[in-house]
PyMOL CGO cylinders between C-alpha atoms (Angstrom):
from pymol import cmd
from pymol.cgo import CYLINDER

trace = [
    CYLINDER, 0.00, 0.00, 0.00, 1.37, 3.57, -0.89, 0.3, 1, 1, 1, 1, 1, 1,
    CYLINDER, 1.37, 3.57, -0.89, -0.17, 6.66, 0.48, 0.3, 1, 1, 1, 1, 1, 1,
    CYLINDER, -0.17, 6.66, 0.48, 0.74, 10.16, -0.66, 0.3, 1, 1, 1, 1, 1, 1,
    CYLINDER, 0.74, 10.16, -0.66, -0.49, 13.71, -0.17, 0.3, 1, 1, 1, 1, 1, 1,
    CYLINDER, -0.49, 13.71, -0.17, -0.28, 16.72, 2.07, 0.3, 1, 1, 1, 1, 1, 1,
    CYLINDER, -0.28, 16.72, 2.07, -0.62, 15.36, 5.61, 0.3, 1, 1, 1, 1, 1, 1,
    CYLINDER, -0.62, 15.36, 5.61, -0.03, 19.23, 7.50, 0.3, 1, 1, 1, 1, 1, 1,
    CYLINDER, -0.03, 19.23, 7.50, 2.42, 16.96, 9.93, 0.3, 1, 1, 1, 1, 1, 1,
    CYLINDER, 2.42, 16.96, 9.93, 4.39, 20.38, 10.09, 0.3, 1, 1, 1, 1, 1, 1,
    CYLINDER, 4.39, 20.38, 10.09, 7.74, 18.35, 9.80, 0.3, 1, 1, 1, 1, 1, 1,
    CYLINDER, 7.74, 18.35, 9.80, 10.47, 20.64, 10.37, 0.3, 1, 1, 1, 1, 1, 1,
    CYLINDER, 10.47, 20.64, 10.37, 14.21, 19.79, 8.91, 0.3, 1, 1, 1, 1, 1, 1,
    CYLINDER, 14.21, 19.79, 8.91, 16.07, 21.60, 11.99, 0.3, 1, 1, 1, 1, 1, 1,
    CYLINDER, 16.07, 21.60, 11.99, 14.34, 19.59, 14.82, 0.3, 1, 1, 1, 1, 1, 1,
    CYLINDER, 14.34, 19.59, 14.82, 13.61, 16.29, 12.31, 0.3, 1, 1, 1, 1, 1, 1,
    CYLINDER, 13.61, 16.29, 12.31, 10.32, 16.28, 14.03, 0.3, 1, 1, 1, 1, 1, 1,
    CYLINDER, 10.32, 16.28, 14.03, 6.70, 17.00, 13.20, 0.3, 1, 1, 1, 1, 1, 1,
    CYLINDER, 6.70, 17.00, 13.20, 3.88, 17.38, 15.07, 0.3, 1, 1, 1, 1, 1, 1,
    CYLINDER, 3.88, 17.38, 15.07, 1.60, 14.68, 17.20, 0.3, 1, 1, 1, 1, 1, 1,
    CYLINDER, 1.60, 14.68, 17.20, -0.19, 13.34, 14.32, 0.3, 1, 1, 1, 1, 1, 1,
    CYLINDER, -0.19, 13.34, 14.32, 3.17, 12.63, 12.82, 0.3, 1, 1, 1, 1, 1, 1,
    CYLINDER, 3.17, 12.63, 12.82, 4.07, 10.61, 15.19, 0.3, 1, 1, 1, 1, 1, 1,
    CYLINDER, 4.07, 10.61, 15.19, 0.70, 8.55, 15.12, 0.3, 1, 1, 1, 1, 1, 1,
    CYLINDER, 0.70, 8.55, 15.12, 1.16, 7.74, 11.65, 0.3, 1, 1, 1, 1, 1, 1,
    CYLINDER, 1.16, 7.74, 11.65, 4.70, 6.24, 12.64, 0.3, 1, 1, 1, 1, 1, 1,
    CYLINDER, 4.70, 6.24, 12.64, 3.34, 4.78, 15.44, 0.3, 1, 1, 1, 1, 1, 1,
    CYLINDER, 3.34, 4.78, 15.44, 3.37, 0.31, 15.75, 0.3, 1, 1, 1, 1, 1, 1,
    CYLINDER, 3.37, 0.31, 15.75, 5.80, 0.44, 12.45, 0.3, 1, 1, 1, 1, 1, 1,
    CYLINDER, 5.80, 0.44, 12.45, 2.72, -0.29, 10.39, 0.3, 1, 1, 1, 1, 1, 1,
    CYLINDER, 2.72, -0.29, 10.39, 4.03, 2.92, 8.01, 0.3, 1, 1, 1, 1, 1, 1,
    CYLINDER, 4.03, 2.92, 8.01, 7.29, 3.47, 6.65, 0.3, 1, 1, 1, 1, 1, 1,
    CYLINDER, 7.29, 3.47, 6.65, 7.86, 7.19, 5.71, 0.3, 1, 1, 1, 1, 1, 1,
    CYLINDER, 7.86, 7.19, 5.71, 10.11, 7.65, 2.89, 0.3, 1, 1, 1, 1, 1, 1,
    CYLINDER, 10.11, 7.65, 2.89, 11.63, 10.69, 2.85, 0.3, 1, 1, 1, 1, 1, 1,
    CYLINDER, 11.63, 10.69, 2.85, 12.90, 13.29, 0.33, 0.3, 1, 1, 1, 1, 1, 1,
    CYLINDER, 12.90, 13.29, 0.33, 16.71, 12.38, -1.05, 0.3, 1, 1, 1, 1, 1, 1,
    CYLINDER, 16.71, 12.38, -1.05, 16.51, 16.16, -0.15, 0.3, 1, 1, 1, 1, 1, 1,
    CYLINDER, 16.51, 16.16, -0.15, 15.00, 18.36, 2.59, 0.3, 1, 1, 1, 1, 1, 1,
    CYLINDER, 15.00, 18.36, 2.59, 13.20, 20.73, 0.32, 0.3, 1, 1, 1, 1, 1, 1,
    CYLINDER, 13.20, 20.73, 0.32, 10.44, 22.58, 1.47, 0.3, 1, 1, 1, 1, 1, 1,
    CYLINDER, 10.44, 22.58, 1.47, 7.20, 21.52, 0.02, 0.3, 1, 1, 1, 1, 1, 1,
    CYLINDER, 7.20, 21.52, 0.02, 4.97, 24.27, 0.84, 0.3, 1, 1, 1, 1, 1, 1,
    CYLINDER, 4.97, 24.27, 0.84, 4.30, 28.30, 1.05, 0.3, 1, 1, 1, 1, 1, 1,
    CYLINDER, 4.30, 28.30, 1.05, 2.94, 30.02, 3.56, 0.3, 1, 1, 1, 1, 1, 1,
    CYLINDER, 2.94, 30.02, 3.56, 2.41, 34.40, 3.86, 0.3, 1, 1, 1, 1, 1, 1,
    CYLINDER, 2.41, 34.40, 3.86, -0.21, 34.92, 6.14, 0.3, 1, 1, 1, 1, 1, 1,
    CYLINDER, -0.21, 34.92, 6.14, -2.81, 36.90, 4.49, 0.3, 1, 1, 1, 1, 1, 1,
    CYLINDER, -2.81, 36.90, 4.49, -3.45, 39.08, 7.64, 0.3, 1, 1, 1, 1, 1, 1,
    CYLINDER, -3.45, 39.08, 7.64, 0.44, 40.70, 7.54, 0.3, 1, 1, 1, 1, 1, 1,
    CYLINDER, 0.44, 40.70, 7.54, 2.07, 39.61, 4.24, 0.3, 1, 1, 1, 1, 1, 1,
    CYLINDER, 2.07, 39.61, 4.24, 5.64, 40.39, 3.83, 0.3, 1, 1, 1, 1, 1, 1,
    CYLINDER, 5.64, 40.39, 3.83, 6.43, 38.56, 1.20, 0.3, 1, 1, 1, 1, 1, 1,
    CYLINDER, 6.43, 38.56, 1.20, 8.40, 35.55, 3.02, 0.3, 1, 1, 1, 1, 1, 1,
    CYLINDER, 8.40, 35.55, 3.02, 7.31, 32.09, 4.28, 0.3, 1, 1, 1, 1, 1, 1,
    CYLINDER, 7.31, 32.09, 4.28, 6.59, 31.78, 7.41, 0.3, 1, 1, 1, 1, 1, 1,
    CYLINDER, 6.59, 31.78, 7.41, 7.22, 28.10, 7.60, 0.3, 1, 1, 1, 1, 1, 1,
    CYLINDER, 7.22, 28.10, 7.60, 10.60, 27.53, 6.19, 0.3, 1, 1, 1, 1, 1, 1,
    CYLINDER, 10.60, 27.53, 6.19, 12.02, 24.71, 6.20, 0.3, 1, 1, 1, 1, 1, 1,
    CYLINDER, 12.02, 24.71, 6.20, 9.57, 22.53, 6.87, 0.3, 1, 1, 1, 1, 1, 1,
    CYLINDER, 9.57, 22.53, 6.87, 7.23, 19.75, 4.92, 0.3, 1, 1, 1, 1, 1, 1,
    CYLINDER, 7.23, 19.75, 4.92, 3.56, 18.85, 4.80, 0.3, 1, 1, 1, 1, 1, 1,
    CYLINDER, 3.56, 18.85, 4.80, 3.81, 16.59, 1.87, 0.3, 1, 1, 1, 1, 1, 1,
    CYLINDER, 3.81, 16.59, 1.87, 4.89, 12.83, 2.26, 0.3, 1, 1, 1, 1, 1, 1,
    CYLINDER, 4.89, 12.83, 2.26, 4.91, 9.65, 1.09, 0.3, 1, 1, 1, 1, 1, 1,
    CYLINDER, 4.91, 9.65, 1.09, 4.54, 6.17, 3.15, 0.3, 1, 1, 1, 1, 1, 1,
    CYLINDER, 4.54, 6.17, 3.15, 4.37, 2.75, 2.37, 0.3, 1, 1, 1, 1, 1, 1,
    CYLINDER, 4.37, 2.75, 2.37, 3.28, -0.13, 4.16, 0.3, 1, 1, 1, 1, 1, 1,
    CYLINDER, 3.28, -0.13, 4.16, 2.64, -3.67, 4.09, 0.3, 1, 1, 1, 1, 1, 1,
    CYLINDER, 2.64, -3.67, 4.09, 5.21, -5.68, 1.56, 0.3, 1, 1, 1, 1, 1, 1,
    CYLINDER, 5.21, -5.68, 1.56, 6.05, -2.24, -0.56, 0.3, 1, 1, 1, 1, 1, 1,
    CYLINDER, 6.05, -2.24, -0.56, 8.25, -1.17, 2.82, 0.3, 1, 1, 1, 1, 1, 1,
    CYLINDER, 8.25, -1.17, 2.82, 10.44, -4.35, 1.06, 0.3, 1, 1, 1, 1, 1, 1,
    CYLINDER, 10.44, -4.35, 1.06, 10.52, -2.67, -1.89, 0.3, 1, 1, 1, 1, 1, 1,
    CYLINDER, 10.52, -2.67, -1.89, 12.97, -0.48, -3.48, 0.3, 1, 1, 1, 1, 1, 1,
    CYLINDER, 12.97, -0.48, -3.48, 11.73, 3.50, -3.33, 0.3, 1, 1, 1, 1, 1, 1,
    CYLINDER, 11.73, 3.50, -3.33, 12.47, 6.80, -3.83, 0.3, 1, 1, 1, 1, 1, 1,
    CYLINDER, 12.47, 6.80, -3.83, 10.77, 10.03, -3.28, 0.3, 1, 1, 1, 1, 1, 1,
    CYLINDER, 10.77, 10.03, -3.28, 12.02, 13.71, -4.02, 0.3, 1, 1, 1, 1, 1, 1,
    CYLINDER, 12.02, 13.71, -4.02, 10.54, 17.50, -4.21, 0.3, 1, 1, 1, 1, 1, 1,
    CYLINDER, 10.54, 17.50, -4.21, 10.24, 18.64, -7.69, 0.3, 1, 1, 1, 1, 1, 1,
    CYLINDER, 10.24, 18.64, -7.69, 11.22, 22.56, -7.55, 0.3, 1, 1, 1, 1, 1, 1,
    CYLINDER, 11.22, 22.56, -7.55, 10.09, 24.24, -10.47, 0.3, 1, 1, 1, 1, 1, 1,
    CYLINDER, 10.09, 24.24, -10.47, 11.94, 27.93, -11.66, 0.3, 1, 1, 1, 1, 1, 1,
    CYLINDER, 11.94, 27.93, -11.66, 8.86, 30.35, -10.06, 0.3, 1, 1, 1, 1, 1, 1,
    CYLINDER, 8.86, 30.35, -10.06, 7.22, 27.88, -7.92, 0.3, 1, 1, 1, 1, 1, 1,
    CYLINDER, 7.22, 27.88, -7.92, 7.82, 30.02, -4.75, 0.3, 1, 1, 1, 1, 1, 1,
    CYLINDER, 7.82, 30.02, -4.75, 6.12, 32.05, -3.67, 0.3, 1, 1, 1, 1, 1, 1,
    CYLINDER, 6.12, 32.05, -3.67, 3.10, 30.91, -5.13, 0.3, 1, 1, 1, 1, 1, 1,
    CYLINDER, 3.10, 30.91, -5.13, 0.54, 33.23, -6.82, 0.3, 1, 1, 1, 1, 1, 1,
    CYLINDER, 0.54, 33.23, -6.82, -2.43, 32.85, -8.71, 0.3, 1, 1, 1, 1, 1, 1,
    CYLINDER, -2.43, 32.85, -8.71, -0.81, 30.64, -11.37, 0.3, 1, 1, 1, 1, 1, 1,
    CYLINDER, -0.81, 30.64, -11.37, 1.37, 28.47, -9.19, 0.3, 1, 1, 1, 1, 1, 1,
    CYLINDER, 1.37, 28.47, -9.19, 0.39, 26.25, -6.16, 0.3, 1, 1, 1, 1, 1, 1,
    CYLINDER, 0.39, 26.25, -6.16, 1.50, 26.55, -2.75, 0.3, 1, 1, 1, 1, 1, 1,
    CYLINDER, 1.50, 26.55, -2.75, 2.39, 23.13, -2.36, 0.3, 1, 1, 1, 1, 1, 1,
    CYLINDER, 2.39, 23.13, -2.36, 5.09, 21.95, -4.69, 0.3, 1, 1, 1, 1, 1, 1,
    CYLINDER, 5.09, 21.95, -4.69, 4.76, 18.37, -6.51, 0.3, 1, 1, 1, 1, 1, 1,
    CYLINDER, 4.76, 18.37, -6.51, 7.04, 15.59, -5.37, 0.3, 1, 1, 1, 1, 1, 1,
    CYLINDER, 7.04, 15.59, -5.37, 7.19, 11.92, -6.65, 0.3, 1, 1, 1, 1, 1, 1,
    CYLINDER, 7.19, 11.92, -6.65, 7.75, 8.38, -4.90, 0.3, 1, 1, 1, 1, 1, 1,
    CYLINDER, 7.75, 8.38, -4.90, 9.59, 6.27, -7.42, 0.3, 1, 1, 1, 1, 1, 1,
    CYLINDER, 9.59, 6.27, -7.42, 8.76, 2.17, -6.13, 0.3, 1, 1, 1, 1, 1, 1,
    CYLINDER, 8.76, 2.17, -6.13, 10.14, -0.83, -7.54, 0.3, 1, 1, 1, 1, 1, 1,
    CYLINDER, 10.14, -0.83, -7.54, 8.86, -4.35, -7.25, 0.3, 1, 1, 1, 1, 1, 1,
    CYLINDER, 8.86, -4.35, -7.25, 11.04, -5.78, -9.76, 0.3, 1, 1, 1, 1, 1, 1,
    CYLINDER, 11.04, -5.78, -9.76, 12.79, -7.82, -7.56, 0.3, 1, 1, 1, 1, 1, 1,
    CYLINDER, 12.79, -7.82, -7.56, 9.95, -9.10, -5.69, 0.3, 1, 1, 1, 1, 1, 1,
    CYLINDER, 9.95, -9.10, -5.69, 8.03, -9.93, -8.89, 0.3, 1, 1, 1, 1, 1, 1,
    CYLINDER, 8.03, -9.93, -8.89, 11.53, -12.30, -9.87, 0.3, 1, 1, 1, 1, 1, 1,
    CYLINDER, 11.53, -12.30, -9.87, 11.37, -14.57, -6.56, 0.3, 1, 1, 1, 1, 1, 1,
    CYLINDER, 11.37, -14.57, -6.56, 8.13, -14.98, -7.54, 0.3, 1, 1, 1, 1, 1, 1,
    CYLINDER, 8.13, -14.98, -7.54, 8.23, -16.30, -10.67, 0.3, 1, 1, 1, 1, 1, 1,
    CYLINDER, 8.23, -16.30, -10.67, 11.53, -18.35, -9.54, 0.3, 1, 1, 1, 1, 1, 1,
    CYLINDER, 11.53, -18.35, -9.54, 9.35, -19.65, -6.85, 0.3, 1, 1, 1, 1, 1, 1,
    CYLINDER, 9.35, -19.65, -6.85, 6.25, -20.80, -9.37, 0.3, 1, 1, 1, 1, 1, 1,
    CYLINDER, 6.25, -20.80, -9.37, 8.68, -22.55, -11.73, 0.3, 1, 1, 1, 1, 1, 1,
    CYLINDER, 8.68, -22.55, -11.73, 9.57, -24.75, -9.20, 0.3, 1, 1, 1, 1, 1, 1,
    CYLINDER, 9.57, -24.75, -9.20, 6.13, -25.72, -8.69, 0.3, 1, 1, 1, 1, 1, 1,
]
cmd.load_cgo(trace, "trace")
C-alpha cells in the first residue's frame, strides 16, 4: 500500500520532528515514511493578515509519502520537484510543490516467478 499527499504533519528539517499526528502515523511500524533524497520545502505560507512577502514556515514539509505492508520491502524513492517560479506561489502556481515516490517491485516480482517454476 502507498499513500501520498499533504498530511499538515508540520515536519520541520532543523528539529527532524513534526507534530503529534506525525508521530501517530509512525506509530506500531505499520508505516514506513520515505523521505525526500533532499529536505526541500514543500509548501508556502504568507499569512494573508500581515504579508511580507516571506514564508513563514521555512524549512519545513507537509507533503509525504509512506508505504506499508510488503512495498516497505521494496525499493523507493521520493524527491521534491522545484520548479523555476514555484515560490512564492501566486495565482498561477500552487502553494504546495509536486514531489514523486519512485517504487520498484522488480525484484519481488523475480522470486516470484523463480518460486512458481519450481512448482
Amino acid at each position: 500500500m502507498v499513500a501520498l499527499g499533504d498530511y499538515n504533519f508540520d515536519y520541520v528539517f532543523e528539529t527532524e520532528k513534526g507534530n503529534e499526528a506525525f508521530s501517530n502515523m509512525l506509530k506500531d511500524n505499520v508505516w514506513l515514511w520515505v523521505k525526500p533524497e533532499q529536505w526541500i520545502d514543500t509548501n508556502w505560507y504568507d499569512n494573508p493578515q500581515e504579508p511580507d512577502g516571506k514564508d513563514d514556515y521555512p524549512g519545513s514539509m507537509l507533503d509525504f509519502a509512506f508505504v506499508s505492508g510488503p512495498a516497505k520491502a521494496w525499493e523507493k524513492h521520493c524527491r521534491v520537484i522545484v520548479r523555476d517560479g514555484d515560490f512564492p506561489d501566486d495565482e498561477n502556481t500552487s502553494d504546495h510543490r509536486p514531489f514523486e515516490l519512485l517504487v520498484s517491485a522488480s525484484s519481488l516480482g523475480q522470486r516470484n516467478g523463480d518460486r512458481n517454476r519450481d512448482q
